[in-house]
Backbone as CSV, one residue per row, in Angstrom:
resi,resn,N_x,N_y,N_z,CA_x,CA_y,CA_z,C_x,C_y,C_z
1,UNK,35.436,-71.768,13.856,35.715,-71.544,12.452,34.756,-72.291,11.525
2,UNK,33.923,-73.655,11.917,32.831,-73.801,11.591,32.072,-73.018,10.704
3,UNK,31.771,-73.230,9.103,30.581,-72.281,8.646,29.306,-72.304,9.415
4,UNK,29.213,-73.671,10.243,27.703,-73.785,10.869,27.730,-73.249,11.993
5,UNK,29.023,-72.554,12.520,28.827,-72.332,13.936,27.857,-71.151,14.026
6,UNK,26.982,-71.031,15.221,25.961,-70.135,15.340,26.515,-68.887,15.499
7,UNK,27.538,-68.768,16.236,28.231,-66.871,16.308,28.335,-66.767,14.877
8,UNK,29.185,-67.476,13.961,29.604,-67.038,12.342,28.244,-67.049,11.584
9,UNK,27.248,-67.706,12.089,26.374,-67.484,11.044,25.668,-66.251,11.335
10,UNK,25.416,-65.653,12.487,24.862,-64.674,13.054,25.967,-63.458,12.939
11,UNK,27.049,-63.268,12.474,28.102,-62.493,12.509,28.075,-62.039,10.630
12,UNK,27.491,-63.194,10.033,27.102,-63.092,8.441,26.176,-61.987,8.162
13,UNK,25.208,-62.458,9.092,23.929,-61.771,8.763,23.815,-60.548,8.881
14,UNK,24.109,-60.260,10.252,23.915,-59.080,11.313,25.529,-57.648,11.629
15,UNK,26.497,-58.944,10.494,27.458,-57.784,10.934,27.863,-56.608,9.840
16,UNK,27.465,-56.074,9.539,27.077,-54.984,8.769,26.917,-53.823,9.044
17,UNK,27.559,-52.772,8.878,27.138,-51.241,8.791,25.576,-51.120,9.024
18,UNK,25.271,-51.127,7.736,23.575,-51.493,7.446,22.825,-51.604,8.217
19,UNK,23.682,-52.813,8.804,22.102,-53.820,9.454,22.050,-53.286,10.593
20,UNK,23.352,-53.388,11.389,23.149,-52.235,12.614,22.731,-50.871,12.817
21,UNK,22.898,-50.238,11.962,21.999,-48.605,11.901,21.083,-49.213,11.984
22,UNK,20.309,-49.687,10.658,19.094,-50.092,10.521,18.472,-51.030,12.065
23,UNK,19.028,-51.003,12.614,18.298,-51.799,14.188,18.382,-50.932,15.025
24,UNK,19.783,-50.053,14.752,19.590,-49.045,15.767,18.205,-47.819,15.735
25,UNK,18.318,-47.541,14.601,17.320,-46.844,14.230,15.834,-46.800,14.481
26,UNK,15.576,-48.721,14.193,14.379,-48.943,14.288,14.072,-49.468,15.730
27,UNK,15.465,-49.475,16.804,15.061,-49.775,18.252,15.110,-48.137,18.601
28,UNK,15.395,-47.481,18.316,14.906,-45.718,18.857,13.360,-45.299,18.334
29,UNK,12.892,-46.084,18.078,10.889,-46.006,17.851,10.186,-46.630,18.142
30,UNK,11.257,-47.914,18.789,10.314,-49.068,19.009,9.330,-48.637,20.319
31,UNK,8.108,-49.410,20.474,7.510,-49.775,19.536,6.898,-49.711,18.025
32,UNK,6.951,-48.435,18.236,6.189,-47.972,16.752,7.179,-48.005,15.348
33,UNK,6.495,-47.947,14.264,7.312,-48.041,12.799,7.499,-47.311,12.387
34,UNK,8.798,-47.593,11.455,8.778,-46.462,10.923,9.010,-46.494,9.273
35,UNK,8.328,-45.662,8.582,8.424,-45.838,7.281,9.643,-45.868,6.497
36,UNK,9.723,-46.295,5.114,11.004,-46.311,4.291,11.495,-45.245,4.468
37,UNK,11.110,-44.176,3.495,11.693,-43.201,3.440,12.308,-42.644,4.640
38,UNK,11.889,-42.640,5.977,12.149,-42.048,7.147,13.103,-43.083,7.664
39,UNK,13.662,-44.387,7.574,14.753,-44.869,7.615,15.862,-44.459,6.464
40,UNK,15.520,-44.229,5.354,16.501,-43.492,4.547,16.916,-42.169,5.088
41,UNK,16.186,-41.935,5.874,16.934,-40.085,5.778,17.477,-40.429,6.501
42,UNK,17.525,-41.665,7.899,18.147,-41.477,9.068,19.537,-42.206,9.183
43,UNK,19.205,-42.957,8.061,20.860,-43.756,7.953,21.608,-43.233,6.850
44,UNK,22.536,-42.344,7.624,23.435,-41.494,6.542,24.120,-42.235,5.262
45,UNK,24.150,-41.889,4.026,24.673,-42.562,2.851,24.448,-44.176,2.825
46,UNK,23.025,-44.508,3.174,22.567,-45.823,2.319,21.412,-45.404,1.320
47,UNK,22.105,-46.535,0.197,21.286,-46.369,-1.015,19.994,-46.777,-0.685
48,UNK,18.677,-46.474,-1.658,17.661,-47.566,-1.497,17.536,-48.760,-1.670
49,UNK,18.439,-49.342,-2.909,18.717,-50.856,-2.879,19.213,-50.986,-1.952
50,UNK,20.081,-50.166,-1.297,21.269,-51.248,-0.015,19.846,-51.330,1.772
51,UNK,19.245,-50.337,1.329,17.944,-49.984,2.678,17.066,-51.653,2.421
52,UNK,16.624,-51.593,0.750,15.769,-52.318,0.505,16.451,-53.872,1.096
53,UNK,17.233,-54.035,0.319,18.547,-55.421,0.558,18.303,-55.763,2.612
54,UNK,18.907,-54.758,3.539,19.019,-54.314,4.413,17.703,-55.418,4.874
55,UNK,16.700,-54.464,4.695,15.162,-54.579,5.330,14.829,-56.493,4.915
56,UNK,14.699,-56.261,3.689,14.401,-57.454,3.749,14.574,-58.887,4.449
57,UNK,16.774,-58.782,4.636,17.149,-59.785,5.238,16.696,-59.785,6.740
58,UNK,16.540,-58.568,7.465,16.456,-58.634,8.518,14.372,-59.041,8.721
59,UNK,13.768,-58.699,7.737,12.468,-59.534,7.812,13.023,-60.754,7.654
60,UNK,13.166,-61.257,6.498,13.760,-63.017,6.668,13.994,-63.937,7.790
61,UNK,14.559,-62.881,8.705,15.747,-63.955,9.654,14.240,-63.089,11.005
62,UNK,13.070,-62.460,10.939,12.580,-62.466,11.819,13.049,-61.561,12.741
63,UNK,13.527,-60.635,12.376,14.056,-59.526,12.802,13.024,-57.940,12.819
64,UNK,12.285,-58.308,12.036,11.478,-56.766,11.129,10.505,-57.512,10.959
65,UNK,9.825,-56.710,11.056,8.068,-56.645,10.878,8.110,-55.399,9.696
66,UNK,6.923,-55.631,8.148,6.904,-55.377,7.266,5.477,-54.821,7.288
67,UNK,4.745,-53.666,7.610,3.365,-53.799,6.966,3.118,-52.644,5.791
68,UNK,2.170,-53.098,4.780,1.831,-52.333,3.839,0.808,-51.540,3.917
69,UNK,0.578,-50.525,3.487,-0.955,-49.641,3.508,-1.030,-49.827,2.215
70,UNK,-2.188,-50.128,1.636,-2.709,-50.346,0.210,-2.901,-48.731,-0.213
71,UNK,-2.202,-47.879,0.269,-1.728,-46.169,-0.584,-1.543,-46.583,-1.998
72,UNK,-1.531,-45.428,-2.730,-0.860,-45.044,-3.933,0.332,-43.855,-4.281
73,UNK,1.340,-43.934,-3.351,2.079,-45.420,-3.675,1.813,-45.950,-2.490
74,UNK,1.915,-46.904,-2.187,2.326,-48.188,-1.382,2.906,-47.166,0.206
75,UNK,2.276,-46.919,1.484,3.312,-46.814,2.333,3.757,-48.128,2.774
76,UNK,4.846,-48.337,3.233,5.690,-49.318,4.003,6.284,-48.794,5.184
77,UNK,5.950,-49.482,5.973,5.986,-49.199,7.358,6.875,-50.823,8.069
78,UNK,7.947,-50.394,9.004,8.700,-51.092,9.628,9.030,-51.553,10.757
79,UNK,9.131,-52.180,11.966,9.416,-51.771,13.347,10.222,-53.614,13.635
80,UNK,10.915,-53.707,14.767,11.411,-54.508,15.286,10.449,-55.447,16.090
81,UNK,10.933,-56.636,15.809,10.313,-57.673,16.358,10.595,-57.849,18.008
82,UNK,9.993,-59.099,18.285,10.685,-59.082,20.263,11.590,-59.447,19.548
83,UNK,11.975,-60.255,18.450,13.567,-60.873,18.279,14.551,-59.808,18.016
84,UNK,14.190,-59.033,17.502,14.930,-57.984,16.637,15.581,-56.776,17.867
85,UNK,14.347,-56.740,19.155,14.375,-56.068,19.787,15.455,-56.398,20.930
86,UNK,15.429,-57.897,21.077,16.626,-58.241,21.893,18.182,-58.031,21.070
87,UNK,17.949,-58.152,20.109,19.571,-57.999,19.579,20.129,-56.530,19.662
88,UNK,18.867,-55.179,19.699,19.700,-54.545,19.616,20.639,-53.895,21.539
89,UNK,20.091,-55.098,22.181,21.033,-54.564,23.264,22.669,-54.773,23.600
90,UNK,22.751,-56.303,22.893,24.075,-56.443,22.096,24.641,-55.919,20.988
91,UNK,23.850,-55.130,20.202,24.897,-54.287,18.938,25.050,-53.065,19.935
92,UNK,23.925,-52.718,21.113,24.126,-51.177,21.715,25.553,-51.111,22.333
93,UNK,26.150,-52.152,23.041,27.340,-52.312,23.786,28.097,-52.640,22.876
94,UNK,28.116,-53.255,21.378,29.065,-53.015,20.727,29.545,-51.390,20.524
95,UNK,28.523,-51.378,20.152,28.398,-49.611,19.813,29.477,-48.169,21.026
96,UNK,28.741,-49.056,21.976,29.814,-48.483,22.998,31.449,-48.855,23.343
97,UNK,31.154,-49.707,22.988,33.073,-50.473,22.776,33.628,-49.773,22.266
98,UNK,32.961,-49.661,20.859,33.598,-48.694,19.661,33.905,-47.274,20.064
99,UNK,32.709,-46.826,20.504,33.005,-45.436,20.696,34.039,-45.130,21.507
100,UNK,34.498,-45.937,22.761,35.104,-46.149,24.130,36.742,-46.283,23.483
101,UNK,36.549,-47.202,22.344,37.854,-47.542,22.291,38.555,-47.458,20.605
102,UNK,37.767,-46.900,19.660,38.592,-46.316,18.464,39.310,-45.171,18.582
103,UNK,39.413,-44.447,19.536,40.463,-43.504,19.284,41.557,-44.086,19.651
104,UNK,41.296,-44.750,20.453,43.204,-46.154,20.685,43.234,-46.365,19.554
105,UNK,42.493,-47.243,18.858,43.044,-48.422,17.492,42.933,-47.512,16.471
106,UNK,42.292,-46.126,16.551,43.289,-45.176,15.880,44.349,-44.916,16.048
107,UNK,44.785,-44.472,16.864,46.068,-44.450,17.355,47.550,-45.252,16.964
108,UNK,46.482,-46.753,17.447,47.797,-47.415,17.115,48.034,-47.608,15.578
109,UNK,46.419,-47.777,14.739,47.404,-47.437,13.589,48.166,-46.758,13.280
110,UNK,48.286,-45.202,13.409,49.108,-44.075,13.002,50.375,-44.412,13.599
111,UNK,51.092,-45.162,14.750,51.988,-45.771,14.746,52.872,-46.617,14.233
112,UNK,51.386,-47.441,13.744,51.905,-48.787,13.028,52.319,-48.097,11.616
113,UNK,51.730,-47.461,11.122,52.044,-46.618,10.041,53.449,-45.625,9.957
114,UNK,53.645,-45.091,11.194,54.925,-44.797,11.254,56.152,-44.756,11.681
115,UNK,55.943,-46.243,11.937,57.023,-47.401,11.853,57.585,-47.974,10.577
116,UNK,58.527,-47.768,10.328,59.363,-48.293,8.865,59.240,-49.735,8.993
117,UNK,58.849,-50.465,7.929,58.260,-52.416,7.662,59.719,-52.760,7.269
């Protein structure tokens, strides 16, 4: 329960809708990058601030690699780091948990729901 503990601080960063598409995404090209726009189309209903927000933290924490082409406009180009690249084998088995096991904890909500409190 620690704010400093390393799972909670890594559970801050990384646990996100967002951030996980956005790794999933960018570990289905890895090695290669992939541009903004072409992470926008691929992560259904994120804004560009929330992509931009997204990208950045995960450059920060050394996650993403950022390069620019001096274009007009600007391309930006993206891809996963070795760091970035190891995490996504632990969000992949989250990923599979989920899939494996939300139609239960669907379930049991609709129970819990129709059960009189």
């Amino acid at each position: 329960m620690d704010p400093h503990c390393p799972t909670r601080q890594l559970l801050d960063r990384i646990g996100t809708k967002w951030m996980s598409m956005t790794v999933k995404v960018l570990a289905e090209e890895a090695p290669d990058e992939v541009r903004f726009a072409e992470l926008r189309r691929r992560i259904p209903g994120i804004s560009q601030k929330m992509l931009s927000v997204t990208l950045q933290s995960l450059a920060r924490d050394g996650l993403v690699a950022r390069r620019v082409e001096p274009t007009v406009p600007p391309a930006v180009h993206y891809r996963l780091t070795e760091l970035g690249l190891s995490l996504e084998g632990p969000l992949s088995a989250l990923r599979v948990w989920a899939e494996t096991h939300m139609p239960e904890i669907d379930r049991n909500n609709r129970l819990a729901d129709e059960v009189p409190h």
